[in-house]
C-alpha positions as CSV (number, residue, x, y, z in Angstrom):
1,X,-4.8,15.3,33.2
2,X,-1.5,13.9,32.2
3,X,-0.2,13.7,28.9
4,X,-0.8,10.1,26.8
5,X,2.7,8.6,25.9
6,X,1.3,5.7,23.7
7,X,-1.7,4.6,22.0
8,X,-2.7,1.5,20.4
9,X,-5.9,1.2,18.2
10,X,-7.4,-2.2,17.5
11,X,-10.2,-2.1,15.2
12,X,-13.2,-3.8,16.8
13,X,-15.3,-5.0,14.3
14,X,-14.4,-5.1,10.5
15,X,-17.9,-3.6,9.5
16,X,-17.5,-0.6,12.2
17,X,-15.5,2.1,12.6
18,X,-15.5,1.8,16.0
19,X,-11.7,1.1,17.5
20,X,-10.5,0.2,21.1
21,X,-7.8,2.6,22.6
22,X,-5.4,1.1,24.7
23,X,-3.8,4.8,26.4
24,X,-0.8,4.9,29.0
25,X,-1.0,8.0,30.6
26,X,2.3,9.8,31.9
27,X,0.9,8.6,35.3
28,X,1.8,5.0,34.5
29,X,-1.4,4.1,34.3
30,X,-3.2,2.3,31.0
31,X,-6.8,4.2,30.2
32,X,-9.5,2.5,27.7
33,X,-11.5,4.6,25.8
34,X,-13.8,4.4,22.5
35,X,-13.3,6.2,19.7
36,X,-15.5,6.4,17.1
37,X,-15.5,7.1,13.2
38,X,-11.5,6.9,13.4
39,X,-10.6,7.7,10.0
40,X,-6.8,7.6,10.1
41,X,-6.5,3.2,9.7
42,X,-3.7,2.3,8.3
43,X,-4.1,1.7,4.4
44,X,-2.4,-1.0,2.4
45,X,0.7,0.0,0.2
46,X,1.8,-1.1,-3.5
47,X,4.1,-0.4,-5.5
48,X,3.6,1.1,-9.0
49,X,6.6,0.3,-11.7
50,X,5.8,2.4,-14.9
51,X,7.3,1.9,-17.9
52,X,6.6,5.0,-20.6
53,X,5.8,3.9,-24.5
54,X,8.0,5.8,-27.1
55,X,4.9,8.5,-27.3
56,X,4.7,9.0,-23.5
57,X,9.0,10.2,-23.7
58,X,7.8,12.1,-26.9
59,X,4.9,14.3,-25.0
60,X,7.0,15.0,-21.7
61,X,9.8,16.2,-23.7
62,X,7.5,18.0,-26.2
63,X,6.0,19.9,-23.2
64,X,8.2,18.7,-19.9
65,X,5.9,18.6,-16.8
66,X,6.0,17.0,-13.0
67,X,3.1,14.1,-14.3
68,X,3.6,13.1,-10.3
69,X,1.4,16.0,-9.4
70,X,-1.0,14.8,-11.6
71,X,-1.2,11.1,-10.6
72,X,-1.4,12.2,-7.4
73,X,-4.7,13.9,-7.5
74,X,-6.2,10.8,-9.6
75,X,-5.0,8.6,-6.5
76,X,-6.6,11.1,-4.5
77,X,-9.8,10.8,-6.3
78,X,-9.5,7.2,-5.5
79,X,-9.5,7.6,-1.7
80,X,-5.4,7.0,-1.7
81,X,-2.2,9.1,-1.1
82,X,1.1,9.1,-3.4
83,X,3.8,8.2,-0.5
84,X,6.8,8.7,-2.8
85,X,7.7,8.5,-6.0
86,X,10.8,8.7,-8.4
87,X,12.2,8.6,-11.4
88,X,14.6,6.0,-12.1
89,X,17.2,3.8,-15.0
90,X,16.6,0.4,-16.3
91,X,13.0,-1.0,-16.8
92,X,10.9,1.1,-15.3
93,X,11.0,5.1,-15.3
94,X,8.7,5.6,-12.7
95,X,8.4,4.3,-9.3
96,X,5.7,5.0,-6.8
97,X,4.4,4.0,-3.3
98,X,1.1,4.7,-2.7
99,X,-1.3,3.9,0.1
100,X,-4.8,2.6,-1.4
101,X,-8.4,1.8,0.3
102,X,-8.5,-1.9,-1.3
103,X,-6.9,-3.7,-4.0
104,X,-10.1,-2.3,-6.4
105,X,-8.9,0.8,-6.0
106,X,-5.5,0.1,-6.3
107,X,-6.4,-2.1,-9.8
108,X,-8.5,0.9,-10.6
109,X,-5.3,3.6,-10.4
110,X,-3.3,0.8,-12.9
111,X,-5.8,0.4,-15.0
112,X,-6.0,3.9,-15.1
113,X,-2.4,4.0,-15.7
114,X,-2.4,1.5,-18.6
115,X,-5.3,2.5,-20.2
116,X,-4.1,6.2,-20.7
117,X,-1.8,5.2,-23.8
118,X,1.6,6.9,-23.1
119,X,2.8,4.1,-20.7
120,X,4.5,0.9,-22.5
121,X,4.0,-1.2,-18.9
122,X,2.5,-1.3,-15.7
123,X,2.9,-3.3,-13.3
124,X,1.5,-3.1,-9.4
125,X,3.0,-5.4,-6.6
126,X,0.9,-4.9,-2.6
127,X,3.7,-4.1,0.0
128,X,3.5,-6.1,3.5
129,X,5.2,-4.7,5.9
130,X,7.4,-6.3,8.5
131,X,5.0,-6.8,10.4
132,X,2.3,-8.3,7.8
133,X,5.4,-10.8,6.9
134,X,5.7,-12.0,10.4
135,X,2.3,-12.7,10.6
136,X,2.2,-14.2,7.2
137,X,5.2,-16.6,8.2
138,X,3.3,-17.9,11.3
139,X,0.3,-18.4,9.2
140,X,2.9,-20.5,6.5
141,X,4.1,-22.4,9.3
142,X,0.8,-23.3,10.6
143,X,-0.8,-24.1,7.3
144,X,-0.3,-27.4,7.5
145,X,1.1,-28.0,3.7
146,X,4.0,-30.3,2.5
147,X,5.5,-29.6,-0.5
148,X,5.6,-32.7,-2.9
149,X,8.8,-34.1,-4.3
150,X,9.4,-35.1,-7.7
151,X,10.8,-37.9,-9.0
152,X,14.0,-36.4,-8.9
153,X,13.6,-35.7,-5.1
154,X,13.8,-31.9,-5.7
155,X,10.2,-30.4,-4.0
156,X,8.0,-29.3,-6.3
């Protein structure tokens, strides 16, 4: 049996986890197989910009700790994984990419955030990736919609 040098999964019913395998085999030739109960789908990202309240900077330098470690395993608890994170000048003081089930449970880690006390704001933006943009470009472009133009003949 050769070794597989690409694989494509295509999920074959939104309800299932049931996925079509597209293989190439070293042999040059393409192999479809089913897999079942493939867990590893791609999840959606989001960003997380945190701002911390005055008490927030008052308990971390009162008793400094790594508070990523500890959103982590809440975004863990929420089905999700912390892909980076960082802290950082201006607005927000903490930045972080995590991958999320859903947009529930991706509310459910802000509100969790927000709700906590020591963070000033929160806000929570889904990612697309390049390849979600493309696809959301062609949908744009198919959409049919014309902007309206004011009286002023700027579109509105």
């Amino acid at each position: 049996m050769g070794a597989f040098i690409g694989a494509e999964f295509i999920p074959k019913s939104k309800t299932g986890q049931t996925f079509l395998m597209d293989l190439t085999c070293c042999c040059g030739l393409a192999h479809d197989s089913r897999v079942r109960n493939f867990k590893e789908a791609k999840m959606p990202h989001y960003l997380h910009q945190i701002a911390y309240a005055a008490e927030g900077w008052g308990a971390l330098i009162a008793q400094p700790q790594d508070r990523v470690e500890v959103v982590k395993t809440a975004v863990e608890k929420l089905g999700g994984k912390v892909e980076n994170a960082w802290f950082a000048f201006g607005e927000y003081d903490v930045i972080l990419i995590t991958e999320m089930p859903n947009n529930v449970s991706a509310a459910g880690i802000s509100i969790a955030f927000a709700g906590g006390g020591a963070c000033k704001s929160v806000q929570t933006t889904p990612l697309l990736s390049r390849e979600e943009a493309q696809q959301a470009l062609k949908k744009a472009s198919e959409s049919g919609y014309k902007a309206m133009s004011s009286a002023k003949g700027r579109a509105a």
